[in-house]
One Martini backbone bead per residue (centre of mass of N, CA, C, O) as a GRO file, in nm:
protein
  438
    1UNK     BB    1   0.647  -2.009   1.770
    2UNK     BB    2   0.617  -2.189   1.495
    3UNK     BB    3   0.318  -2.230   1.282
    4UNK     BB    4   0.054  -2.477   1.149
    5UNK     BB    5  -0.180  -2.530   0.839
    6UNK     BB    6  -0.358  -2.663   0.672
    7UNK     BB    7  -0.439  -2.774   0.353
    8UNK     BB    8  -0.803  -2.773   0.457
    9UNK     BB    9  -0.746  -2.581   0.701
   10UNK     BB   10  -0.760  -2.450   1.033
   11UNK     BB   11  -0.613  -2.409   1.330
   12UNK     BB   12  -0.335  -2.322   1.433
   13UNK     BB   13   0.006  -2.487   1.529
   14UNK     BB   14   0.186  -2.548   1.741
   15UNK     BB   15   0.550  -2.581   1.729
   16UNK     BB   16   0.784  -2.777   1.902
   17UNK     BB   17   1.091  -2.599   1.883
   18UNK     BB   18   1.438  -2.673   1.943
   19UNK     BB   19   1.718  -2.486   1.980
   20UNK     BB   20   2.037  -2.418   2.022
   21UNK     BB   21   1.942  -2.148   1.995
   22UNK     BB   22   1.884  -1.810   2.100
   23UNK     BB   23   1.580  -1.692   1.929
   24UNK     BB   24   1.441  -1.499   1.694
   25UNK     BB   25   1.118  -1.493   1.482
   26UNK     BB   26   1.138  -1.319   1.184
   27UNK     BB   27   0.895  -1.231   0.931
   28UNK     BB   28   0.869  -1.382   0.613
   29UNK     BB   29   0.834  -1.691   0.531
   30UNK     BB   30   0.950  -1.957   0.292
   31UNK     BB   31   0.909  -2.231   0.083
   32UNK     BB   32   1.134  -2.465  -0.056
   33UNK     BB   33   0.928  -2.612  -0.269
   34UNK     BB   34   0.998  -2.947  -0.160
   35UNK     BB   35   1.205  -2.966   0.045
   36UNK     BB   36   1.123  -2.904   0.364
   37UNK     BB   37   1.197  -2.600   0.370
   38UNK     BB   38   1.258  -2.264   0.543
   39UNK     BB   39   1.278  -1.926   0.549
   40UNK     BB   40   1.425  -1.726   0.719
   41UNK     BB   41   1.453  -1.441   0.996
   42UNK     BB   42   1.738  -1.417   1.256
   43UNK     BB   43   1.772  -1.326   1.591
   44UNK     BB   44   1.991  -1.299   1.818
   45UNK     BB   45   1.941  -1.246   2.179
   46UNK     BB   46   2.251  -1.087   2.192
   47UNK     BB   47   2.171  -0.911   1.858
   48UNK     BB   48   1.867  -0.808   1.786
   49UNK     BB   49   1.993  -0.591   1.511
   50UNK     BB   50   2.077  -0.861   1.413
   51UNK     BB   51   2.060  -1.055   1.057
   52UNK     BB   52   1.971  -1.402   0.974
   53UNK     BB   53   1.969  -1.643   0.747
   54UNK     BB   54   1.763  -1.912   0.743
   55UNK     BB   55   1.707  -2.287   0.761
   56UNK     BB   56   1.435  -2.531   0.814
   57UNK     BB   57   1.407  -2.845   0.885
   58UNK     BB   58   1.077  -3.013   0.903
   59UNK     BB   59   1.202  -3.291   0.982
   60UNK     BB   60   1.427  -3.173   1.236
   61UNK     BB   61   1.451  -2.890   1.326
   62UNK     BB   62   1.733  -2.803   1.166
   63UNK     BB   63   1.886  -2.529   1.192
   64UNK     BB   64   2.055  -2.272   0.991
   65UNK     BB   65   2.306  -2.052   0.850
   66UNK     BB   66   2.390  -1.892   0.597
   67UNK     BB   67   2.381  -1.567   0.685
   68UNK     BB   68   2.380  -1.198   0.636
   69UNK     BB   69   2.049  -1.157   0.630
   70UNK     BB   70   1.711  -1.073   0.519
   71UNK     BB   71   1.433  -1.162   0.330
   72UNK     BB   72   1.416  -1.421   0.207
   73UNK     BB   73   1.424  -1.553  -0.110
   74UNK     BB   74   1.329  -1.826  -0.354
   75UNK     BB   75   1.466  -1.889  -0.675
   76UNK     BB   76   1.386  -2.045  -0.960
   77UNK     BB   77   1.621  -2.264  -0.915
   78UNK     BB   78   1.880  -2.126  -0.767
   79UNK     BB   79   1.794  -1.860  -0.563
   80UNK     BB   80   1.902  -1.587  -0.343
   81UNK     BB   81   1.711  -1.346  -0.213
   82UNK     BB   82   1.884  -1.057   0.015
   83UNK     BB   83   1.925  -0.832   0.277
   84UNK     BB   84   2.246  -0.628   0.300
   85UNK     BB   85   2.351  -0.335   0.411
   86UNK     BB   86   2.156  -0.184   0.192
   87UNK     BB   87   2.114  -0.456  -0.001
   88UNK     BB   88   2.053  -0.611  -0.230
   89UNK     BB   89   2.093  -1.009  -0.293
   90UNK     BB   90   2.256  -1.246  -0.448
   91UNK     BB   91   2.276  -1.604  -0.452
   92UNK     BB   92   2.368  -1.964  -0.513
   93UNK     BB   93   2.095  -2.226  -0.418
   94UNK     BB   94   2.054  -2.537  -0.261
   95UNK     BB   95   1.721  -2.686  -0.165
   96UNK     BB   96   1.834  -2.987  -0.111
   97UNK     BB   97   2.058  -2.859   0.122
   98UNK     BB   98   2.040  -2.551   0.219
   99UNK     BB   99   2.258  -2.405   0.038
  100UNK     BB  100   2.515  -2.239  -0.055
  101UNK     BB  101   2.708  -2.165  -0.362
  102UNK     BB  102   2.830  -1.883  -0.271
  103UNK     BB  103   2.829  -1.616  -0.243
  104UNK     BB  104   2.744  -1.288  -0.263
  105UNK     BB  105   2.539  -1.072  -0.476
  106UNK     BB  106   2.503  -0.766  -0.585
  107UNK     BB  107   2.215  -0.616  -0.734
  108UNK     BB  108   2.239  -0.454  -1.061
  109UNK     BB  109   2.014  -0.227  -1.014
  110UNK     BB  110   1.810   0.048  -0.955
  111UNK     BB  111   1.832   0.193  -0.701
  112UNK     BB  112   1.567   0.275  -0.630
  113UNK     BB  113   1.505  -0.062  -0.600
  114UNK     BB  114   1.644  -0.077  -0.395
  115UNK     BB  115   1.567   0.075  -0.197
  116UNK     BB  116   1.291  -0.038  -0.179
  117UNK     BB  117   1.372  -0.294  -0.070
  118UNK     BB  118   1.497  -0.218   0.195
  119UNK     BB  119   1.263  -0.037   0.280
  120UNK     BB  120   1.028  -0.232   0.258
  121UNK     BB  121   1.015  -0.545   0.187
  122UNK     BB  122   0.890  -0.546  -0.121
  123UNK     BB  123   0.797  -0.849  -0.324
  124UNK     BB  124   0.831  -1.057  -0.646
  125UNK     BB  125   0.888  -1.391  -0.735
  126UNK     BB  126   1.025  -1.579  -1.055
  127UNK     BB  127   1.152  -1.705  -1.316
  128UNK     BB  128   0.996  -1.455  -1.521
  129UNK     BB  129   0.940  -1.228  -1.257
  130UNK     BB  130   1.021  -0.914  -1.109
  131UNK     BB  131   0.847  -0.742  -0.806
  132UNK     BB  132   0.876  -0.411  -0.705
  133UNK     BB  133   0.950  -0.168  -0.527
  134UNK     BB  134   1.022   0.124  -0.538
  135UNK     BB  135   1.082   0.424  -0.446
  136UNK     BB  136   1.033   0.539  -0.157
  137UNK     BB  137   0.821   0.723  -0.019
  138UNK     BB  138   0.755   1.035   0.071
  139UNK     BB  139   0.871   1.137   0.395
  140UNK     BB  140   0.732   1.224   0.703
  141UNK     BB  141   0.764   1.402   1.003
  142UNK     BB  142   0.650   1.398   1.353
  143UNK     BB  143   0.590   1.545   1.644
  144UNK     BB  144   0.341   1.518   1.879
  145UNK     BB  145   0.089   1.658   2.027
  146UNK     BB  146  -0.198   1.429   2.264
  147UNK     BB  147  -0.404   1.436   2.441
  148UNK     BB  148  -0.673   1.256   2.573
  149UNK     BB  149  -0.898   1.237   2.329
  150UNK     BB  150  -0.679   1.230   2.068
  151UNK     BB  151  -0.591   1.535   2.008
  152UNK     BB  152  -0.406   1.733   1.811
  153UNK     BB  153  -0.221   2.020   1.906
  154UNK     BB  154   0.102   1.986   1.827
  155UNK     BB  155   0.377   2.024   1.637
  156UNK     BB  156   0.710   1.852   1.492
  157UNK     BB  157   0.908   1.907   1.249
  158UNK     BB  158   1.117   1.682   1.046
  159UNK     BB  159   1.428   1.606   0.865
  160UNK     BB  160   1.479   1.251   0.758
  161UNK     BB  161   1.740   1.262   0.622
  162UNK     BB  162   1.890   1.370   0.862
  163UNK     BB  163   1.765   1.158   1.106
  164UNK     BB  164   1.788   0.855   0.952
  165UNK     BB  165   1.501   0.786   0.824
  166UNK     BB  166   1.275   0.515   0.796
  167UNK     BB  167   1.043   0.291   0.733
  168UNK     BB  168   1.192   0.122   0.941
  169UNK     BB  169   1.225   0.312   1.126
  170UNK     BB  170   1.241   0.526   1.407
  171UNK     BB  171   1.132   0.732   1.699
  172UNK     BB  172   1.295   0.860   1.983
  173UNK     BB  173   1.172   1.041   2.274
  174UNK     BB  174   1.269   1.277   2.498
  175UNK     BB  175   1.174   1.473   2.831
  176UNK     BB  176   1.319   1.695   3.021
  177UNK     BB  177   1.301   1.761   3.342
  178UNK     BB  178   1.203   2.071   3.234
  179UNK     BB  179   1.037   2.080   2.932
  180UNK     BB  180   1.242   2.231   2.740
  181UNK     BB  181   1.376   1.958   2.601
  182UNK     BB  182   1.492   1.722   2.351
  183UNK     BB  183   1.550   1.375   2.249
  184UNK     BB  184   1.651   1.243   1.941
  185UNK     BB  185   1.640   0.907   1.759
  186UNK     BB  186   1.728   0.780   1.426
  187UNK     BB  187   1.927   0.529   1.471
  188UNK     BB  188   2.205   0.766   1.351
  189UNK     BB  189   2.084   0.967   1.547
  190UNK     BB  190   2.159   1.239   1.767
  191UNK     BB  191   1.918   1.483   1.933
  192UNK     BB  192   1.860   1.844   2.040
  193UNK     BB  193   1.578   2.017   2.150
  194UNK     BB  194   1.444   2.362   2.174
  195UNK     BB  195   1.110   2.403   2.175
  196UNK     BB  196   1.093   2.699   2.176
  197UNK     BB  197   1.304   2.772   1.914
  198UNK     BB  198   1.457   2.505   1.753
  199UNK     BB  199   1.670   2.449   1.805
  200UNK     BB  200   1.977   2.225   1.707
  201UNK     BB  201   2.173   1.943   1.834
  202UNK     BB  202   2.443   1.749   1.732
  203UNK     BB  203   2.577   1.439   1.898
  204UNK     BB  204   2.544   1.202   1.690
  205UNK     BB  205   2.728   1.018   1.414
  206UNK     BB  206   2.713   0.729   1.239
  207UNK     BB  207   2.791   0.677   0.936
  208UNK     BB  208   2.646   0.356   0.915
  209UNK     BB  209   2.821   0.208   1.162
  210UNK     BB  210   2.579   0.208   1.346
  211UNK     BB  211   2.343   0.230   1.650
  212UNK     BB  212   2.119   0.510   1.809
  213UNK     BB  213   1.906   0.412   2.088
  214UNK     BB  214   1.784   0.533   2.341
  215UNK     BB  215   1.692   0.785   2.556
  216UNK     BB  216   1.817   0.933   2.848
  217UNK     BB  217   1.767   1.100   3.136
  218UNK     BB  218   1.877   1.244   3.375
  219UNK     BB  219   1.771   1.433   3.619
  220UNK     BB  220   1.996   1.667   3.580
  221UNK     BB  221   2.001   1.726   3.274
  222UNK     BB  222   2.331   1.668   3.200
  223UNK     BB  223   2.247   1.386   3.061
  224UNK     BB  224   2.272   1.144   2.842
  225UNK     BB  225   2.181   0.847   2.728
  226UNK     BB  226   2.239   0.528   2.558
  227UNK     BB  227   2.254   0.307   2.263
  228UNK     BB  228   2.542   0.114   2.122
  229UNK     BB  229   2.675  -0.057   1.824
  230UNK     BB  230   3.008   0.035   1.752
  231UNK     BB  231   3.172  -0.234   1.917
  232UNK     BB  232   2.905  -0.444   1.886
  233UNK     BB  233   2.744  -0.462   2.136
  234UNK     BB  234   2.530  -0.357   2.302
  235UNK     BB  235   2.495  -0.074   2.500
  236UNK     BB  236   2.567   0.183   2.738
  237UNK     BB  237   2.608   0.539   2.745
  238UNK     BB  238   2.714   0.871   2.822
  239UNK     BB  239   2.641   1.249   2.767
  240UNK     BB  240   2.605   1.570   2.735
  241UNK     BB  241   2.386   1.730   2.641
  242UNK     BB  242   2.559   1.975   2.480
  243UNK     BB  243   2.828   1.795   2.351
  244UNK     BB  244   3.041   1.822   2.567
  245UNK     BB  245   3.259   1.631   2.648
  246UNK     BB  246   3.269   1.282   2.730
  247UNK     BB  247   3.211   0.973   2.683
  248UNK     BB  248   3.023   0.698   2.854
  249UNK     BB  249   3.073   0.392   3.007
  250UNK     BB  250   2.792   0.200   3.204
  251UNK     BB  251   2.795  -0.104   3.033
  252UNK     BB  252   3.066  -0.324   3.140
  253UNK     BB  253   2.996  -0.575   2.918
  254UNK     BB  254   2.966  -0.865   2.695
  255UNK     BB  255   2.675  -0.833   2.666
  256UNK     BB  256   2.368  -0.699   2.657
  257UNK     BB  257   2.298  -0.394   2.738
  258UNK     BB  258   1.986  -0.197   2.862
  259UNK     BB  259   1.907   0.145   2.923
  260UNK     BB  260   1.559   0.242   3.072
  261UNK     BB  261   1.626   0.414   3.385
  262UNK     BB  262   1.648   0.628   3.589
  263UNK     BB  263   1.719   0.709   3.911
  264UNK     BB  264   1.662   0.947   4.105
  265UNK     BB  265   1.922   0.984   4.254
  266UNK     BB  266   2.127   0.894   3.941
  267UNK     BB  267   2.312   0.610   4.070
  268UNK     BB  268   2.156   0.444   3.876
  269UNK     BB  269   2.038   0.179   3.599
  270UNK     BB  270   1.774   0.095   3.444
  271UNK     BB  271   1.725  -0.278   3.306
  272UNK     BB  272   1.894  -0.491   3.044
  273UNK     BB  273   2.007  -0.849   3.012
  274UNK     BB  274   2.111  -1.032   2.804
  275UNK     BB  275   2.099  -1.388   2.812
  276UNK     BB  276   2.195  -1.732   2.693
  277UNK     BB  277   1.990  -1.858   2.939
  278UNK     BB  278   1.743  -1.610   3.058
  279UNK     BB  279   1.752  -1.382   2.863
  280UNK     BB  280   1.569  -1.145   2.985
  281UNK     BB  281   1.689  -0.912   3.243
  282UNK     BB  282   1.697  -0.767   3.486
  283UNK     BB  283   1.886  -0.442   3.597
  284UNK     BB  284   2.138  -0.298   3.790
  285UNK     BB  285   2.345  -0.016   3.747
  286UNK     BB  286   2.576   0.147   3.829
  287UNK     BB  287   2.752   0.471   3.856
  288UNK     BB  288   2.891   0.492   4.163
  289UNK     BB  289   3.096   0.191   4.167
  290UNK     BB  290   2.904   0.038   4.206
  291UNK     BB  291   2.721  -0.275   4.193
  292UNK     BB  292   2.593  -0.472   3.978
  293UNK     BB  293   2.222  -0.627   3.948
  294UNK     BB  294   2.000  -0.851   3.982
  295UNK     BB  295   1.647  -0.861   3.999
  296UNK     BB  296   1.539  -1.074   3.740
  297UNK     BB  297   1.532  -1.386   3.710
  298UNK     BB  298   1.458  -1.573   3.411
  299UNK     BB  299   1.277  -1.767   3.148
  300UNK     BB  300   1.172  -1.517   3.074
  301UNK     BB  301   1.091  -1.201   2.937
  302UNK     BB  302   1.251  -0.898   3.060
  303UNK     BB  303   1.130  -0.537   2.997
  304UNK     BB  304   1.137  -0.249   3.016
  305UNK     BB  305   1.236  -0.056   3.276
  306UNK     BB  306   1.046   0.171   3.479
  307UNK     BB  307   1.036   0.386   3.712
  308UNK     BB  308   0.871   0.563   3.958
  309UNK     BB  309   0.937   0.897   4.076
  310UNK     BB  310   1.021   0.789   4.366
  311UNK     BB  311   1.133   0.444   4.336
  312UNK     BB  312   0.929   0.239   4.481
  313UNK     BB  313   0.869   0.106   4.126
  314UNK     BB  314   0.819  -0.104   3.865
  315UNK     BB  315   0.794  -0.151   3.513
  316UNK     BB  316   0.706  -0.378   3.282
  317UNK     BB  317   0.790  -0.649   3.094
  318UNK     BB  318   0.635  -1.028   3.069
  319UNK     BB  319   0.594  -1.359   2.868
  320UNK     BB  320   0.531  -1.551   3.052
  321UNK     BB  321   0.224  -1.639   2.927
  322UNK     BB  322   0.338  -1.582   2.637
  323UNK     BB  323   0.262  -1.283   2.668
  324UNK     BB  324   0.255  -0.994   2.686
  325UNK     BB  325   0.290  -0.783   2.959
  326UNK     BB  326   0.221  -0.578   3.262
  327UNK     BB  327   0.415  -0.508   3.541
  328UNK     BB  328   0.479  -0.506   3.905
  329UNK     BB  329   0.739  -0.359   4.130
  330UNK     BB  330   0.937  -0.322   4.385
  331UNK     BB  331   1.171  -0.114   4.545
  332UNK     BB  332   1.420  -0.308   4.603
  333UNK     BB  333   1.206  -0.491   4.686
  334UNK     BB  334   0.987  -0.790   4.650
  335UNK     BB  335   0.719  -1.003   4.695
  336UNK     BB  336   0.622  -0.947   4.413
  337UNK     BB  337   0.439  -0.967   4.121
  338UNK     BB  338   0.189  -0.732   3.930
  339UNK     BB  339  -0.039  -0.850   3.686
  340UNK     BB  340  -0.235  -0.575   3.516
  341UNK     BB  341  -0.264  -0.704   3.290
  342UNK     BB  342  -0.432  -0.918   3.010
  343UNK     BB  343  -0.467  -0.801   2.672
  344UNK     BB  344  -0.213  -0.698   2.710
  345UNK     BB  345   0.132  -0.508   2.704
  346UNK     BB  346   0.337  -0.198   2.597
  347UNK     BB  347   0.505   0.053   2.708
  348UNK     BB  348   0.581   0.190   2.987
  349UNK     BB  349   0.428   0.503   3.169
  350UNK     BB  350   0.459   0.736   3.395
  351UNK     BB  351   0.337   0.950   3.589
  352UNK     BB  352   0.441   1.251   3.767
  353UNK     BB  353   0.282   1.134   4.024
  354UNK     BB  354   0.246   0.811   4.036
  355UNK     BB  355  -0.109   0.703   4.000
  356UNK     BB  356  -0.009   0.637   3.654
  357UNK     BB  357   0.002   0.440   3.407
  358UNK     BB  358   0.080   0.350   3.105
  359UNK     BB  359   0.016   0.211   2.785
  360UNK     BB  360   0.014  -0.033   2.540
  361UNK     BB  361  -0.288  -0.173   2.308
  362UNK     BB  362  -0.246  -0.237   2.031
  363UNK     BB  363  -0.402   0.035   1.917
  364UNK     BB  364  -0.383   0.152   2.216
  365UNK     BB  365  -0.390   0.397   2.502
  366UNK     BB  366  -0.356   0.359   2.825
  367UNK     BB  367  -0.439   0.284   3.180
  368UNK     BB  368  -0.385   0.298   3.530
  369UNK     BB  369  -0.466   0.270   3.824
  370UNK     BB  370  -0.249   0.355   4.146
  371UNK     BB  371  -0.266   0.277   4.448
  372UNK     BB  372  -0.102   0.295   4.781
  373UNK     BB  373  -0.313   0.383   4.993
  374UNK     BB  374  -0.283   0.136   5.226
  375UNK     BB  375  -0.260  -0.067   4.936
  376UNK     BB  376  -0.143  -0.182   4.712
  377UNK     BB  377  -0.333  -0.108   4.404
  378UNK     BB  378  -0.488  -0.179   4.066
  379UNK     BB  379  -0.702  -0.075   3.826
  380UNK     BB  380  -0.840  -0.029   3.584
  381UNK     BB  381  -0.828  -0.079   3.266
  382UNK     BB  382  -0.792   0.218   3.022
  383UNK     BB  383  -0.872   0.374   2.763
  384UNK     BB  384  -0.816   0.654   2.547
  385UNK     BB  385  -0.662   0.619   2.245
  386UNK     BB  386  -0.570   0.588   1.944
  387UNK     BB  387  -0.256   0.543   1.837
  388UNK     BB  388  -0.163   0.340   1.576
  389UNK     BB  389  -0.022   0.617   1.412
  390UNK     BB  390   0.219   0.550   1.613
  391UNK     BB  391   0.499   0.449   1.722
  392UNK     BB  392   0.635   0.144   1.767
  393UNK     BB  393   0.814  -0.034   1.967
  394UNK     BB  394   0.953  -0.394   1.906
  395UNK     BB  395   1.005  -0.438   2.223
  396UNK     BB  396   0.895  -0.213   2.432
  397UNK     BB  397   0.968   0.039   2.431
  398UNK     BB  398   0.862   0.388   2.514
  399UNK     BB  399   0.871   0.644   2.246
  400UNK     BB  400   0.696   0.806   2.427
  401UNK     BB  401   0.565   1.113   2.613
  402UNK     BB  402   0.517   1.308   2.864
  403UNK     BB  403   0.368   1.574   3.036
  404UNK     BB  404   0.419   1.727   3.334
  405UNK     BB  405   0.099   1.763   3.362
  406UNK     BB  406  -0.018   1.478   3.235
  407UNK     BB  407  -0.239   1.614   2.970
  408UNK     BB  408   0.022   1.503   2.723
  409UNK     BB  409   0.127   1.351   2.457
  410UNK     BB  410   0.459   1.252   2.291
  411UNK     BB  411   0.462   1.161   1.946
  412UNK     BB  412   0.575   0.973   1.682
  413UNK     BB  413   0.583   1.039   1.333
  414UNK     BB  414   0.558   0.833   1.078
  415UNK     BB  415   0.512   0.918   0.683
  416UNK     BB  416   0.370   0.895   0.400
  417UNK     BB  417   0.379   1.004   0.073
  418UNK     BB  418   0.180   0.950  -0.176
  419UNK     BB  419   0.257   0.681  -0.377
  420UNK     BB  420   0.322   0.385  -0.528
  421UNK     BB  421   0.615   0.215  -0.671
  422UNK     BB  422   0.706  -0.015  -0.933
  423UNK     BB  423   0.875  -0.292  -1.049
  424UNK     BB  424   0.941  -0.479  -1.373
  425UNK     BB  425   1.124  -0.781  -1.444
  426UNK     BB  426   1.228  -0.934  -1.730
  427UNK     BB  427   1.404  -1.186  -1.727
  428UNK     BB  428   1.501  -1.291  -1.409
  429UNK     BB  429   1.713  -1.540  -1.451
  430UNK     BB  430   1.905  -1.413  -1.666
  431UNK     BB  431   2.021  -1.222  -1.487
  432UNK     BB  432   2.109  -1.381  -1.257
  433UNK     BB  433   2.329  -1.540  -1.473
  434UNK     BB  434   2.519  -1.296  -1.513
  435UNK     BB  435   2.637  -1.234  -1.265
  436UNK     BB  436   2.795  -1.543  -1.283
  437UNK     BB  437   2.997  -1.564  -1.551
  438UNK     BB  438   3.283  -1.523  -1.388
   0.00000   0.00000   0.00000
């Protein structure tokens, strides 16, 4: 919900406003001068990688979509300035009525300075001068193995070029049933690694056409998962981990559905699917000809579940109480639900013995110890180590992974180097009249 602070200070206080759709409210809101309204980016519920500028009139919480693209800004007198599809653009905007006044128009500037803003999506405007970031700094990848103290053991170094990451997006990456092979995916690119060679087979690329993201292993190490919205909504897909085979559609629904752990006898995948009445719900999707099947419908967001080694539990996120949380449940009937975080918690990931749960809260990696017998119990939540500097995915799906022996986890980690450049443009007005003369 969207919260508002006294202009004489004190604190924020939340605002209760009800949406015609279900969406969610990301970015940095910007007020439309003394108009009464603010510019946000929209996510709708059931393609939340897909992004909308939004105008929210705070007289009567009546939100409007005005375009496609996000992080828009408006510059007096009139005009809006907002990124869609990989560019700047600008269009001209009524802020008395809240709407654009004609399409928009790509920003004629130096790439460089596009680059910086798309990807960075750092600026500042005036009626007469307007501040990027320019080029974006030269980024480094990195797969980092980490013990249990947080010291890095050893790395896997990336060419961040090939497997299409920014500074906007992350790496996701498992390691396959026999821990000899790697699955990573770069937003637009799977690859699979031989850890021992560091050969790499390159399995999928979008050509810039849609989003490759969420790898999972098969039990049988022969098959990968995947989500891809190269067709519309975001499904699950899987394909040979070789590279040689037919792509096979996992989850044939109209709905936005993510695969996000095979069942131990890889007959079934466990995920979510969006809903446009109650959110995110568990399901497990069939694989083996038989009906996929909800687990969990509630009201709250529920997200991210991963079976445990034997196939007995499921861990889970869930922000019942307002705040994400991570949860147990049994499998495949369950008596309850079991909220073992207090503190926050997303990313849950199995230990190989099914013993310890791991998760992340704020900037550490955590753990729970967890006895099964004589009766299911769930001990202290404690700290491991600072994980910080190391990708976490938005959603809560666990972008690293455990080693074999429990001994050691692998992270990505994406990296500036460099300082940062930035650009001034004086005279920011009269360009922008320039663009609409024709």
């Amino acid at each position: 919900m969207p919260q508002k602070v006294s202009a004489e200070g004190g604190l924020a206080e939340t605002m209760q406003v009800q949406f015609r759709e279900k969406v969610v409210i990301t970015g940095r809101p910007q007020l439309v001068g003394d108009s009464g309204r603010i510019l946000i980016t929209v996510k709708n519920q059931q393609r939340p990688h897909e992004s909308q500028v939004g105008v929210l009139d705070v007289k009567n919480w009546n939100l409007e979509l005005v375009t496609a693209g996000s992080d828009a800004r408006f510059v007096e007198p009139g005009f809006l300035i907002y990124v869609h599809s990989d560019q700047v653009m600008v269009a001209r905007f009524d802020p008395e009525l809240g709407k654009l006044k004609g399409p928009g128009r790509v920003l004629p500037v130096d790439q460089k300075i596009i680059d910086g803003a798309v990807k960075s999506v750092r600026s500042a405007f005036s009626p007469s001068l307007a501040v990027f970031r320019a080029a974006p700094t030269e980024l480094k990848g990195r797969i980092v193995w980490v013990d249990r103290e947080g010291r890095e053991v050893s790395e896997i170094e990336l060419d961040l070029s090939e497997e299409n990451v920014t500074n906007r997006s992350g790496i996701f990456l498992r390691l396959s049933p026999e821990g000899k092979r790697l699955v990573v995916t770069g937003d637009r690119k799977m690859s699979v690694i031989e850890l021992e060679s560091g050969r790499k087979t390159d399995l999928i690329e979008t050509q810039g056409m849609g989003t490759v993201i969420y790898p999972h292993w098969a039990p049988n190490g022969k098959l990968i998962s995947y989500i891809d919205n190269r067709s519309g909504p975001f499904l699950t897909y899987s394909m040979p981990a070789d590279g040689t085979g037919q792509i096979k559609l996992l989850t044939d629904m109209e709905l936005t559905a993510v695969g996000t752990s095979f069942a131990p006898d890889g007959k079934s995948l466990l995920g979510y699917l969006i809903s446009p009445v109650t959110l995110r719900d568990l399901w497990l999707f069939a694989l083996d000809g038989g009906e996929s099947r909800p687990l969990l419908e509630t009201p709250s967001n529920e997200r991210a579940p991963t079976f445990s080694p034997d196939g007995s539990l499921i861990a889970f996120i869930s922000d019942e109480t307002g705040r994400d949380q991570i949860y147990v449940r049994q499998f495949p009937e369950s008596p309850q639900n079991w909220k073992v975080t207090s503190e926050g918690g997303v990313s849950p990931a199995w230990s190989h013995d099914g013993n310890t749960l791991f998760y992340r809260s704020k900037t550490h990696l955590m753990m729970i110890p967890v006895q099964r017998q004589p009766v299911l119990q769930f001990g202290v939540p404690e700290a491991l180590f600072d994980a910080g500097e190391y990708y976490i995915e938005p959603f809560g799906i666990a972008a690293y992974d455990i080693s074999l022996d429990d001994s050691e986890f692998l992270f990505p980690h994406v990296m500036s180097t460099g300082l940062d450049q930035w650009s001034v443009i004086q005279n920011w007005t009269t360009l922008l009249e320039t663009i609409f003369e024709d």
